[in-house]
C-alpha positions as CSV (number, residue, x, y, z in Angstrom):
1,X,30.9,0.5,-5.3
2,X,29.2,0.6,-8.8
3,X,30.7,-2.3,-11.6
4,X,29.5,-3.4,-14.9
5,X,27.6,-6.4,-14.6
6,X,26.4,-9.0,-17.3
7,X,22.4,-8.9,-17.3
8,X,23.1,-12.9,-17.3
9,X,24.8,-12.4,-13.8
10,X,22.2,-10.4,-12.5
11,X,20.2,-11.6,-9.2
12,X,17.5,-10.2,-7.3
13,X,18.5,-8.0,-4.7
14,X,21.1,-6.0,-6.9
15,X,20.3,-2.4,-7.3
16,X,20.7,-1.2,-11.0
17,X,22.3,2.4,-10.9
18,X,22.1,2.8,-14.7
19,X,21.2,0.5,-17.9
20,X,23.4,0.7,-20.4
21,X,21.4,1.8,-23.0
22,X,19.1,4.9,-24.2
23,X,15.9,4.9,-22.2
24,X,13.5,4.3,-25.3
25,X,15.5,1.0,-26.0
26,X,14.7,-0.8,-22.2
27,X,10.9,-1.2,-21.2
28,X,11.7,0.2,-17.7
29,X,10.3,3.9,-16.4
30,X,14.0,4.3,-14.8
31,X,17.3,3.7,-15.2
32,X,18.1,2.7,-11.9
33,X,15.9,0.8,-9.8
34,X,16.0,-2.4,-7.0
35,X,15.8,-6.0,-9.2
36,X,12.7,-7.4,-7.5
37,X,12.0,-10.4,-9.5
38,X,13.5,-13.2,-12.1
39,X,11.1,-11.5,-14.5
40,X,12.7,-8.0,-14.0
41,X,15.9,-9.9,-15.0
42,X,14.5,-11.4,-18.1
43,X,12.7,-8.3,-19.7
44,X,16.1,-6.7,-19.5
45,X,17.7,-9.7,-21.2
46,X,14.8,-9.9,-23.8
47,X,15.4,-6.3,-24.4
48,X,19.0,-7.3,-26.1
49,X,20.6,-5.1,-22.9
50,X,24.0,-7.1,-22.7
51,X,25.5,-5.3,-19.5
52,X,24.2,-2.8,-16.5
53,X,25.7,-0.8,-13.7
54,X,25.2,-2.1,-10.2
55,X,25.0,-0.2,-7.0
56,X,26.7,-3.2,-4.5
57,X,26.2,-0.8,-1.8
58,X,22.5,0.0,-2.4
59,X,22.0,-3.7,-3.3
60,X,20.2,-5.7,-0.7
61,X,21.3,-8.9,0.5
62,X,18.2,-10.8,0.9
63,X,17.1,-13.4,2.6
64,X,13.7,-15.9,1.3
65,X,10.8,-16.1,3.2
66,X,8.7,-19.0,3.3
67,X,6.0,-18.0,0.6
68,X,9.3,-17.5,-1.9
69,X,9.6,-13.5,-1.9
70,X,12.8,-11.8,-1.2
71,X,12.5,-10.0,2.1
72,X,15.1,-8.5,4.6
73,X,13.5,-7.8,8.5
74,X,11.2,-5.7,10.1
75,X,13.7,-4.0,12.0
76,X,15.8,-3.2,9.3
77,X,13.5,-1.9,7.0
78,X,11.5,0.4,9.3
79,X,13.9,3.4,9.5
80,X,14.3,3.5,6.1
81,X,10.3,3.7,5.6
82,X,9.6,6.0,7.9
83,X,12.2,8.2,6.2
84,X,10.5,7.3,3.0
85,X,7.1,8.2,4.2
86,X,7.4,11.5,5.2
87,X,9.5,12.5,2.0
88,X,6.2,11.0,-0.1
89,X,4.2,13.4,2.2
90,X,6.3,16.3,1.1
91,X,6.1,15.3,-2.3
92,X,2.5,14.6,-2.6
93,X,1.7,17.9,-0.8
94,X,3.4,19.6,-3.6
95,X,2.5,17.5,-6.2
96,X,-1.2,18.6,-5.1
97,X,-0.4,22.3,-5.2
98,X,0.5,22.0,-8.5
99,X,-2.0,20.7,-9.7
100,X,-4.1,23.1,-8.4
101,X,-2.7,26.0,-9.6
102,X,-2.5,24.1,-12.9
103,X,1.4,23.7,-13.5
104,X,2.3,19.9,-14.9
105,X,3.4,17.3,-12.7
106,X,6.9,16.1,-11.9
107,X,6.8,12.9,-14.0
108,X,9.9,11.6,-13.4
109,X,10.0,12.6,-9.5
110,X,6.8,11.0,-8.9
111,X,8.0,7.8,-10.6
112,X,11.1,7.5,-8.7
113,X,9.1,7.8,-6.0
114,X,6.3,4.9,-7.0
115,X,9.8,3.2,-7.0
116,X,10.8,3.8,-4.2
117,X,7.9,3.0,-2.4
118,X,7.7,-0.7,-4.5
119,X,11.3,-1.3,-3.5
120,X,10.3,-1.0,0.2
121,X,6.7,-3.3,0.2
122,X,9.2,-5.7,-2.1
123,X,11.8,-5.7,1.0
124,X,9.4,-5.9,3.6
125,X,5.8,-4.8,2.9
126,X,5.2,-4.9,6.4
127,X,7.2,-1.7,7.6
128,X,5.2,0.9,4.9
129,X,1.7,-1.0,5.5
130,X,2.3,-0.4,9.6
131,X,2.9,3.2,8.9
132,X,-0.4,3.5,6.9
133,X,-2.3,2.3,9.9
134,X,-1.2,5.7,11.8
135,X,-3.5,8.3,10.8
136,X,-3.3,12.3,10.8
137,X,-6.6,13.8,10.0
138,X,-5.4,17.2,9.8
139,X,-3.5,15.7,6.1
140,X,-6.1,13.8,5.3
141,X,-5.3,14.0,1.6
142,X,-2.0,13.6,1.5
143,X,-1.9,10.3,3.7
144,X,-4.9,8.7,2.0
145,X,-3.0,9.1,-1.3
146,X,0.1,7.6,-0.1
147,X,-1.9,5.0,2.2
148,X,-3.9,3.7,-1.1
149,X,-0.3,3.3,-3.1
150,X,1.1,0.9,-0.4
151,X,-1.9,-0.7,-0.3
152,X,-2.3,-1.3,-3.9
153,X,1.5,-1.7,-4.5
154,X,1.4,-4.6,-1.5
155,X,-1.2,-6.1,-3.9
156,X,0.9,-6.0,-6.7
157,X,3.7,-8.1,-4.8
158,X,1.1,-10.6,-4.1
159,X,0.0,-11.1,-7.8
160,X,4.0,-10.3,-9.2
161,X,3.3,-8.0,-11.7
162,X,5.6,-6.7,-14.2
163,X,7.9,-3.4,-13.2
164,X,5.8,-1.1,-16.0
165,X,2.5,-2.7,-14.0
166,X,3.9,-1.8,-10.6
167,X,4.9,1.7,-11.8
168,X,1.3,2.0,-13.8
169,X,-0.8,0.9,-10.5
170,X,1.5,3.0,-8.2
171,X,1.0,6.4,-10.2
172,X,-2.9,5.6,-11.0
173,X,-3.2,4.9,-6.8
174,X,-0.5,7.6,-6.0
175,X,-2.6,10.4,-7.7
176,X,-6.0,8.7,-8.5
177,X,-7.7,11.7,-6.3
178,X,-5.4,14.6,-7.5
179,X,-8.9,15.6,-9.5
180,X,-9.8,16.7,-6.2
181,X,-7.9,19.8,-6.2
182,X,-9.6,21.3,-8.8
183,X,-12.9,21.0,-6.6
184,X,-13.9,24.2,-4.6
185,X,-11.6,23.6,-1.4
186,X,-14.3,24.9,0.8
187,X,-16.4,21.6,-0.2
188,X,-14.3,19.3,1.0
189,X,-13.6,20.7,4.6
190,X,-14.6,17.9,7.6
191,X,-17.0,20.6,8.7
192,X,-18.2,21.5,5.8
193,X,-21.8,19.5,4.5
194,X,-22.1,19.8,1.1
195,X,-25.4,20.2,-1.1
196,X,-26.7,17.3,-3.1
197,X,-25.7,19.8,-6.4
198,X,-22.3,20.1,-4.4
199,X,-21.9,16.4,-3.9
200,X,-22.5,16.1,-7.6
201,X,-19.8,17.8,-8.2
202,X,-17.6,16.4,-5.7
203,X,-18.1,12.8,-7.9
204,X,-17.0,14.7,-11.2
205,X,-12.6,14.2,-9.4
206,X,-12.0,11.0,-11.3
207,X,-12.4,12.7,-14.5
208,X,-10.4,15.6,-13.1
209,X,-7.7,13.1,-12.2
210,X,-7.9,11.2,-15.3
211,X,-7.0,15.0,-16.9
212,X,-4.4,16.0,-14.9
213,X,-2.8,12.6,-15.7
214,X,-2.9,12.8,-19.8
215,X,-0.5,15.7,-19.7
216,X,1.9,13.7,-17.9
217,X,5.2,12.7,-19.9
218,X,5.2,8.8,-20.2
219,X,1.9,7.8,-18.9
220,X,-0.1,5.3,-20.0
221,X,-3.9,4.8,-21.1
222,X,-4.2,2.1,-18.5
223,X,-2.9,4.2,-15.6
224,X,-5.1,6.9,-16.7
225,X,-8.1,4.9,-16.6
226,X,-7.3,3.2,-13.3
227,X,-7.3,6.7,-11.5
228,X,-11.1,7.7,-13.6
229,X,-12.3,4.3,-12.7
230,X,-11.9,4.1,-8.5
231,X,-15.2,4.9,-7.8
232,X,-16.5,2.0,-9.8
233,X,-18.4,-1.0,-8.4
234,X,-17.9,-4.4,-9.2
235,X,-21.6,-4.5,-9.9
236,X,-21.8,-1.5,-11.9
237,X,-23.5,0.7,-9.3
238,X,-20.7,2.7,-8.9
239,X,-19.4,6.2,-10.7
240,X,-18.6,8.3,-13.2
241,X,-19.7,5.5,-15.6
242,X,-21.4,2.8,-13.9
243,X,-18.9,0.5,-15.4
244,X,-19.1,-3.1,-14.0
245,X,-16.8,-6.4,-13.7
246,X,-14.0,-6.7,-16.1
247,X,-14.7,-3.3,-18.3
248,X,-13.0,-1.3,-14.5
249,X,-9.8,-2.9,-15.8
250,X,-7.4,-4.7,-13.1
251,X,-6.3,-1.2,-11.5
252,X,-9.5,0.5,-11.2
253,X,-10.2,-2.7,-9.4
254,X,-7.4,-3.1,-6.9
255,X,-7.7,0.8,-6.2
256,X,-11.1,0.5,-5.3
257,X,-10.8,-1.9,-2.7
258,X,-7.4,0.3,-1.2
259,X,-9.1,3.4,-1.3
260,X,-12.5,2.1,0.4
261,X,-10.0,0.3,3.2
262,X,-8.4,3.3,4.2
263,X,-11.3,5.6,3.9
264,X,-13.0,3.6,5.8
265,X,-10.5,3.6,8.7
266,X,-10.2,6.7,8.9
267,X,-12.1,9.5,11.0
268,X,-14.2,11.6,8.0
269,X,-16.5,14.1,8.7
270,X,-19.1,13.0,11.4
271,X,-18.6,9.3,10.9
272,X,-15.7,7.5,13.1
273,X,-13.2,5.7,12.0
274,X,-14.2,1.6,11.5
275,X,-11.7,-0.9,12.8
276,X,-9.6,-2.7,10.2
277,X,-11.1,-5.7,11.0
278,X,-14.1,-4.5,10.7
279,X,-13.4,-3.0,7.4
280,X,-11.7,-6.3,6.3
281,X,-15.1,-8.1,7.1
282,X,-17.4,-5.4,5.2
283,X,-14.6,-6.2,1.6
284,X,-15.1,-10.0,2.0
285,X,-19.0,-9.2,2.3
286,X,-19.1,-7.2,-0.9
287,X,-17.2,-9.4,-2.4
288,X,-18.9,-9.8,-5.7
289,X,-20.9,-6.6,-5.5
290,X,-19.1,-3.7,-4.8
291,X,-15.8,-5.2,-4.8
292,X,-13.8,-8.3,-7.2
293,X,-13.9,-11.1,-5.1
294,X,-10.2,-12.2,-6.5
295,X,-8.5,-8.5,-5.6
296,X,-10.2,-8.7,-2.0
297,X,-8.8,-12.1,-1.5
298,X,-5.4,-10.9,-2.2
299,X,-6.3,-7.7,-0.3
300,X,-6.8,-10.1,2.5
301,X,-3.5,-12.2,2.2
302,X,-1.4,-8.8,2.3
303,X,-3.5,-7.0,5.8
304,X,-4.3,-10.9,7.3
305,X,-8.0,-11.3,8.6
306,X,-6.8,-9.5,11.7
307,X,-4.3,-6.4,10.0
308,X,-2.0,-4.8,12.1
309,X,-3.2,-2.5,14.6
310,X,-6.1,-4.6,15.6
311,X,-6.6,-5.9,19.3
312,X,-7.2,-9.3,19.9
313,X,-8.1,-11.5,22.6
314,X,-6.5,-15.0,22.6
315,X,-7.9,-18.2,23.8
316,X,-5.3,-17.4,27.0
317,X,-7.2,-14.8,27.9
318,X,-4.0,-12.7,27.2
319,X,-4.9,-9.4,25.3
320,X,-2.5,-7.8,22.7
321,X,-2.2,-5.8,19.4
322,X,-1.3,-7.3,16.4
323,X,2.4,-5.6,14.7
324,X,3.0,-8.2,11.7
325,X,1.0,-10.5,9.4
326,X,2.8,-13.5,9.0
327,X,2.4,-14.1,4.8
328,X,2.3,-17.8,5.5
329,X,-0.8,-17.7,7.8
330,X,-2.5,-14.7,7.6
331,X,-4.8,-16.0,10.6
332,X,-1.4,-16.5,13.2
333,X,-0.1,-12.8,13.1
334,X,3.1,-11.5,15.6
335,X,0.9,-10.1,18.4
336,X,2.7,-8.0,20.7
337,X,1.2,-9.0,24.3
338,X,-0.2,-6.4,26.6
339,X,-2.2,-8.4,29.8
340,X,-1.7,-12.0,31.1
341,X,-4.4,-14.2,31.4
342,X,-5.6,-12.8,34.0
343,X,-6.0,-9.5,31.9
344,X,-3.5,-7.5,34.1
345,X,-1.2,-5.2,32.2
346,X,2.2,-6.4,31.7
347,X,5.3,-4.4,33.0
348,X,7.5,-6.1,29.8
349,X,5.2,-6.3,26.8
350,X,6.0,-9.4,25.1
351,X,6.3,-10.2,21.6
352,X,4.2,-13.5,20.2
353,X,4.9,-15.0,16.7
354,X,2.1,-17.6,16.7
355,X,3.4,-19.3,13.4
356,X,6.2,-20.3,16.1
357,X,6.9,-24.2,16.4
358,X,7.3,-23.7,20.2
359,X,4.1,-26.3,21.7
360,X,3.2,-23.7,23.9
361,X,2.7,-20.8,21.4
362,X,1.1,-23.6,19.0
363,X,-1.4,-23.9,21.6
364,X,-2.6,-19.7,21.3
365,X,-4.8,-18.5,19.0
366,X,-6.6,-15.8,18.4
367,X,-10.6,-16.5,19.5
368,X,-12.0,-12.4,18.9
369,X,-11.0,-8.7,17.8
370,X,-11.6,-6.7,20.3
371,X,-12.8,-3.1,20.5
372,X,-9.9,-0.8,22.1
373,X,-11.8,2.0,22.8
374,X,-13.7,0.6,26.3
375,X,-10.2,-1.0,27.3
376,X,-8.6,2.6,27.0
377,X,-6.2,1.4,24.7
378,X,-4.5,2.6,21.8
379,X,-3.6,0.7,19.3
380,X,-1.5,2.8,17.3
381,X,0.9,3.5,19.8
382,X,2.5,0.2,20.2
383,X,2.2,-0.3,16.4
384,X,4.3,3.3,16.2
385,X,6.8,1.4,18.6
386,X,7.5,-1.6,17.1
387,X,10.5,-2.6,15.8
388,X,10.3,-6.2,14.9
């Protein structure tokens, strides 16, 4: 059921189906979008906007976690962002042909899709970040694109940006290596092992990116930078412009970090994939030098110190893989149990949430990550299965 609604009545959770005014006169990319936040609320008031249309059946009835932010459950959300996943996959795939054969970009199909992607972290940013953990090396591209969005846009929640920030970081992160398709194709094949000349020109993307971005309708200067500047370094070591600190601007920053994390975990060339925890460990580390120590901190409080996907041992001896990062304590994760103490396999996995008040479960924590690769384990598989 759609009805007109007062933008003084609105509440987060309501999905807007249209505003009720000409889209140069409201600072929002759409016209119908998921409220997210008081502030979304606000700007529309501020704007003079007297009335909207909501959506009551695509409005979400939300329920507040502890840290404050609207969520709904794991369960409930996963369906939908699996769905959601594979439609960006599509999407990005042909947003990448395009641009290699030269033809402008979909602007407003890509930013309903940045939306749609913010209205599912915003929900539960658990569901999209456990489906970035499952990797597909034969679409590299395509995943690491989307990956890096969820990533950046989990961020975003953390520091409760603005809508035209979230839409800005999403398209910079969404398409910050688009530049790529106008590199030789043939150069960037795993089994290919390119020249230092050819490396050279491999680093030259960002400004490629940065170009395929200006002839989009509606973009902005800061999105465009963002997308040229994620190869910079917090120290200045980085490229095209060995820009350092503050001069990257807040997105180049943030996409740094997401596009090093999933690059990193992920199977590239000769080199195998590191373990998220591992990768988490080498941010914190280069905290300062490579990376912005206050964007790797919030990195940290959106994938927890031990992100999903990762095997841990507990002080039990029990063995199991972590499925959810628990916002309130990043260190006590839902840890789906796969061995007993005596490190015999379960018949009935069984799901842990160690921020439980239970004495018994406030007696487990974690003590190591552990390596899954010896124990014949994967990982992946249970995170694949998980449900919540």
């Amino acid at each position: 059921m759609i009805d007109k609604v007062k933008t003084t009545d609105l509440k987060v959770g309501m999905y807007i189906d249209r505003i009720d005014a000409s889209w140069f006169k409201h600072p929002f990319f759409l016209n119908h979008f998921l409220i997210r936040s008081e502030k979304e609320i606000k700007k529309l008031i501020d704007s003079k906007i007297e009335s909207v249309y909501v959506d009551f059946e695509k409005s979400t009835h939300l329920s507040q976690s502890g840290d404050g932010q609207a969520k709904v459950p794991f369960g409930q959300e996963i369906d939908r962002s699996k769905a959601l996943y594979e439609e960006a996959r599509l999407q990005i795939s042909q947003l990448m042909q395009d641009a290699k054969i030269g033809r402008q970009i979909n602007s407003p199909q890509l930013y309903q899709l940045v939306n749609n992607i913010a209205d599912s972290i915003f929900r539960n940013s658990q569901a999209l970040l456990s489906l970035s953990r499952l990797k597909d090396y034969d679409q590299y591209l395509y995943n690491h694109s989307i990956n890096v969005c969820i990533l950046c846009l989990s961020i975003a929640r953390e520091l409760d940006l603005d809508p035209d920030e979230i839409m800005s970081l999403g398209t910079a992160s969404l398409l910050h290596d688009i530049g790529l398709m106008k590199i030789p194709q043939h150069l960037l094949q795993e089994s290919y092992s390119p020249t230092e000349q050819e490396v050279a020109l491999i680093k030259r993307h960002p400004y490629y990116s940065a170009d395929i971005l200006r002839e989009m309708e509606g973009i902005t200067e800061e999105t465009i930078l963002a997308a040229q500047n994620h190869h910079e370094k917090y120290n200045g070591d980085g490229y095209p412009h060995g820009l350092s600190g503050k001069s990257i601007g807040t997105f180049g920053l943030i996409i740094r970090i997401a596009d090093f994390y999933d690059h990193i975990t992920s199977k590239w060339r000769s080199r195998e994939a590191v373990l998220p925890f591992e990768a988490i460990k080498m941010i914190l580390e280069r905290s300062q030098t490579e990376f912005s120590a206050l964007y790797a901190a919030k990195f940290v409080q959106c994938l927890g110190i031990y992100p999903i996907g990762t095997l841990v041992e507990l002080n039990t001896h029990e063995i199991g893989v972590v499925v959810e990062i628990n916002p309130q304590d990043v260190m006590r994760p839902r840890i789906l149990l796969l061995t007993d103490s005596h490190c015999l396999p379960l018949k009935e996995k069984t799901l842990v949430n160690l921020i439980d008040p239970d004495q018994e479960i406030q007696q487990k924590e974690i003590i190591r990550p552990l390596n899954p690769k010896p124990l014949g384990i994967d990982p992946e598989e249970y995170v694949a299965q998980y449900r919540g």
